[in-house]
C-alpha positions in Angstrom: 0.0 0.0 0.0 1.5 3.3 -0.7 1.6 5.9 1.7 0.0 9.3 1.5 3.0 11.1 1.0 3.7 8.6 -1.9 0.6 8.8 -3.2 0.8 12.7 -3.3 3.5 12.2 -5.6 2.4 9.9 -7.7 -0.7 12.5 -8.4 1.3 15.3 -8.9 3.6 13.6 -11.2 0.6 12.2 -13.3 -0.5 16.2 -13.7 2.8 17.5 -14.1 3.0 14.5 -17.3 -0.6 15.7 -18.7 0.4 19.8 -18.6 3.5 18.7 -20.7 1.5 16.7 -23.4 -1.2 19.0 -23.7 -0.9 21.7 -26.2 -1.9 25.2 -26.1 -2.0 26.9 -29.3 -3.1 30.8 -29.6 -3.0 33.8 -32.0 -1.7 37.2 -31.2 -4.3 39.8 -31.4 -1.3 42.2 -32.6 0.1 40.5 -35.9 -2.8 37.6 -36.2 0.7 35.3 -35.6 -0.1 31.6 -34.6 1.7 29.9 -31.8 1.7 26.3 -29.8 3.5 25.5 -26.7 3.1 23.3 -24.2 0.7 23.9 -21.6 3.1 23.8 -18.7 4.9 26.9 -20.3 1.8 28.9 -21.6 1.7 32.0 -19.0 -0.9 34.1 -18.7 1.0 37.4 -20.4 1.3 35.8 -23.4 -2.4 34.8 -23.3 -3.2 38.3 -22.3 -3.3 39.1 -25.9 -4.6 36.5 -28.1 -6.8 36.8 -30.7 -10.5 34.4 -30.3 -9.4 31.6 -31.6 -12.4 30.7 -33.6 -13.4 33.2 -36.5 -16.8 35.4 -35.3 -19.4 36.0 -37.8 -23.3 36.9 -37.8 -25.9 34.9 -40.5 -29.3 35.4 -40.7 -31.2 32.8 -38.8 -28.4 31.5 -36.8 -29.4 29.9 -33.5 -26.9 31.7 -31.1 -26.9 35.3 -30.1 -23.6 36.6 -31.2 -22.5 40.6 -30.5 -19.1 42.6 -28.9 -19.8 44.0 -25.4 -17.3 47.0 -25.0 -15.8 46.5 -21.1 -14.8 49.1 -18.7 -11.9 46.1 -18.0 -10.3 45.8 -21.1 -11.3 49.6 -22.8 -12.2 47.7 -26.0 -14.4 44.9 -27.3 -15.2 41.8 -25.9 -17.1 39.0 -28.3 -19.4 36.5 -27.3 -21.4 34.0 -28.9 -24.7 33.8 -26.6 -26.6 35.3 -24.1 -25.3 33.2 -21.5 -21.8 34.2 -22.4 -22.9 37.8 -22.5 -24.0 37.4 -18.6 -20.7 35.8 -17.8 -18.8 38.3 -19.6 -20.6 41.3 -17.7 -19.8 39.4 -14.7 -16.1 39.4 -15.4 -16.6 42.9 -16.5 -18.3 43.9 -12.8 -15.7 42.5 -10.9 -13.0 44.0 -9.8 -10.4 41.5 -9.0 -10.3 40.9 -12.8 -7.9 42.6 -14.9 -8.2 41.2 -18.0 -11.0 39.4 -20.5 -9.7 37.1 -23.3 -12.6 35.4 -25.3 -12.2 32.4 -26.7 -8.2 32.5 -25.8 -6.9 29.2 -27.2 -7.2 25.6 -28.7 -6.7 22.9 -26.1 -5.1 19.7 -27.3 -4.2 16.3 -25.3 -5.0 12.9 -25.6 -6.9 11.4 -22.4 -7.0 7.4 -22.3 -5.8 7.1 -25.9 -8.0 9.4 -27.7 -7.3 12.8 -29.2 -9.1 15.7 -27.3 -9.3 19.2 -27.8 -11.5 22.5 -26.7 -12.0 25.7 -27.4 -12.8 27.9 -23.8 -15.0 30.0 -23.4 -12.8 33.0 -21.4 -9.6 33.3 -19.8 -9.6 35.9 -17.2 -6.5 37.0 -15.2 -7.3 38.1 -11.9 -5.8 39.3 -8.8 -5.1 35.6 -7.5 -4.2 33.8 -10.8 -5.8 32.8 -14.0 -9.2 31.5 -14.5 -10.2 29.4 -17.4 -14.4 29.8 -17.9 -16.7 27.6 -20.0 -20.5 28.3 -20.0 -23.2 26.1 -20.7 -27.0 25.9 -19.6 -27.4 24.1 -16.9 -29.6 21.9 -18.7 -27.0 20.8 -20.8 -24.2 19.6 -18.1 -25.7 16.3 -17.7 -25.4 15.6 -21.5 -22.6 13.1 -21.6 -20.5 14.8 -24.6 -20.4 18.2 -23.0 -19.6 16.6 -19.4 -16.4 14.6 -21.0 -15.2 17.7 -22.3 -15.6 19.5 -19.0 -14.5 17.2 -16.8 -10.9 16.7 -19.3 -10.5 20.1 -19.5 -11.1 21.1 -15.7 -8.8 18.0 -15.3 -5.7 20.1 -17.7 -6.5 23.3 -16.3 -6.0 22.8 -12.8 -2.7 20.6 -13.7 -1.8 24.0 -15.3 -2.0 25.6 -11.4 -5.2 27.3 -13.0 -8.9 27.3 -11.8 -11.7 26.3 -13.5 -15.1 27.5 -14.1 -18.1 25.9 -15.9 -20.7 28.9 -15.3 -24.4 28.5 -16.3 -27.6 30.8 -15.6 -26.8 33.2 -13.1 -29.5 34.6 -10.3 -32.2 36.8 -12.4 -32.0 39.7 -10.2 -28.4 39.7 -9.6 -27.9 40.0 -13.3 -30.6 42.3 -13.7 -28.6 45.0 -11.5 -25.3 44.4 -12.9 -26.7 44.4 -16.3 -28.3 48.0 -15.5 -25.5 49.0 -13.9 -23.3 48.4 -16.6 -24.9 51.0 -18.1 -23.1 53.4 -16.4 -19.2 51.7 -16.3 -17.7 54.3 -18.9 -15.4 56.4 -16.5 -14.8 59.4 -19.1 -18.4 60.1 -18.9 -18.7 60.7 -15.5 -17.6 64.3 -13.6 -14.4 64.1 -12.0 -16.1 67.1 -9.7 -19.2 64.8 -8.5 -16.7 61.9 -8.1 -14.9 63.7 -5.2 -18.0 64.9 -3.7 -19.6 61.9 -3.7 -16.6 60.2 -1.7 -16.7 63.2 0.5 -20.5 63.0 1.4 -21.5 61.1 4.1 -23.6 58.5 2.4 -22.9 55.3 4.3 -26.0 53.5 5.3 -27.7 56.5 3.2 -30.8 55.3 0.5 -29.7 56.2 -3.2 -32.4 58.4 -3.0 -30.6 60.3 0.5 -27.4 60.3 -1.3 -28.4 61.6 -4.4 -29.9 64.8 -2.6 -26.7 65.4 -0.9 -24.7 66.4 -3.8 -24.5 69.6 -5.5 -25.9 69.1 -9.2 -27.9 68.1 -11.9 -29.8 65.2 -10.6 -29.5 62.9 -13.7 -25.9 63.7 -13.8 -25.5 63.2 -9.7 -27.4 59.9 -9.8 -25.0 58.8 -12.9 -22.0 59.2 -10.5 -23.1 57.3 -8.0 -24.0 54.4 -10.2 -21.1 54.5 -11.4 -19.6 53.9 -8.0 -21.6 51.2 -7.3 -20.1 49.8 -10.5 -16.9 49.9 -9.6 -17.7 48.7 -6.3 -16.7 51.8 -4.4 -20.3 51.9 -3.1 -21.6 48.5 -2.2 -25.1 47.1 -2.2 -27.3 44.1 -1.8 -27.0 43.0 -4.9 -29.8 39.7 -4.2 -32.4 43.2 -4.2 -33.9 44.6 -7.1 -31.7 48.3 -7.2 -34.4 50.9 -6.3 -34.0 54.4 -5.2 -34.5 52.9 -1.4 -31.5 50.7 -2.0 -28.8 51.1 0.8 -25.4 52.4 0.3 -22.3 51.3 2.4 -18.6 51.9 1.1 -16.4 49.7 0.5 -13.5 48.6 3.1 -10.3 47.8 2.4 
């Protein structure tokens, strides 16, 4: 019988030999130049800017819900091939540990009992505490057994990588509601410098929107567009399981 100190060696020999024969192959956004390396030495700089991997069109009558959602993370495009992703993507976008979006970031290849696999994720977003690798699906589609394999090899790479792994599906409704609506209000050159800093000065913690809002000096569309904004970026905090009202509470965010 092996010991458990054997046996954690064993495993992390047996990941350390799948990172080297899986292949990560990627194509800078800059020149459209292709490259492959191992997965063991992909690091996430390099991935930082590649090119979607798969070519992005629109057709008439096609069954997905294609579009570019232009992020407050990345200052530029973002693609996405369904609703679903869209969600996920505003998610990324919302949050502000992440510091970059890469959509559809690379072509997975390895070969798992014999049999050539590869797999095209979804996103690759760097954050604060590492690299996250995201696939979406409806949740009503995780028990087919196809899509399952695929997650379930490809969870198995990534976290050999030293990456996490994500497979995200429908999100709560009102949760995505808010940051959906508040995403209306992410573009920071829009917003008044002046309103900024007299909205940080106020004293608006445990204040409704509406209280906030009548504390500051200025046009009331243009006031309530700051603070919006700051709940965006997560300066100002909320509940975000309510509905966002105008009797929503504010609280500010500690370090």
């Amino acid at each position: 019988m092996l010991s458990k100190s054997a046996s954690s060696n064993a495993t992390t020999s047996a990941l350390s030999d799948l990172a080297a024969q899986t292949s990560v192959s990627f194509r800078s956004a800059s020149d459209g130049q292709e490259k492959t390396l191992q997965l063991r030495d992909t690091n996430s700089s390099a991935l930082a800017g590649a090119a979607p991997w798969r070519g992005f069109r629109w057709a008439m009558g096609q069954k997905h819900y294609s579009g570019t959602y232009w992020s407050a993370t990345e200052h530029g495009h973002v693609i996405y091939e369904s609703r679903l992703e869209l969600a996920r993507l505003l998610y990324a976008d919302f949050d502000p540990s992440v510091n970059r979006i890469v959509a559809q970031p690379f072509l997975l290849k390895t070969e798992i009992n014999g049999q050539a696999r590869k797999h095209i994720p979804d996103f690759f977003l760097i954050t604060d505490t590492g690299a996250v690798v995201v696939d979406v699906k409806p949740q009503h589609r995780l028990a087919d057994p196809k899509v399952s394999s695929t997650l379930a090899w490809t969870r198995t790479v990534v976290n050999a990588r030293g990456w996490r792994y994500e497979v995200a599906s429908e999100p709560p409704v009102i949760e995505l509601a808010n940051i959906r609506f508040l995403a209306g209000y992410r573009r920071r050159h829009l917003i008044d410098d002046a309103l900024v800093r007299q909205v940080r000065a106020a004293g608006i913690e445990g204040a409704t929107l509406a209280e906030a809002m009548k504390q500051i000096r200025g046009p009331a569309p243009t006031v309530r567009a700051t603070i919006l904004h700051l709940i965006w970026t997560q300066e100002l905090i909320i509940d975000m399981t309510q509905p966002l009202t105008a009797r929503t509470l504010l609280r500010r965010r500690t370090a």
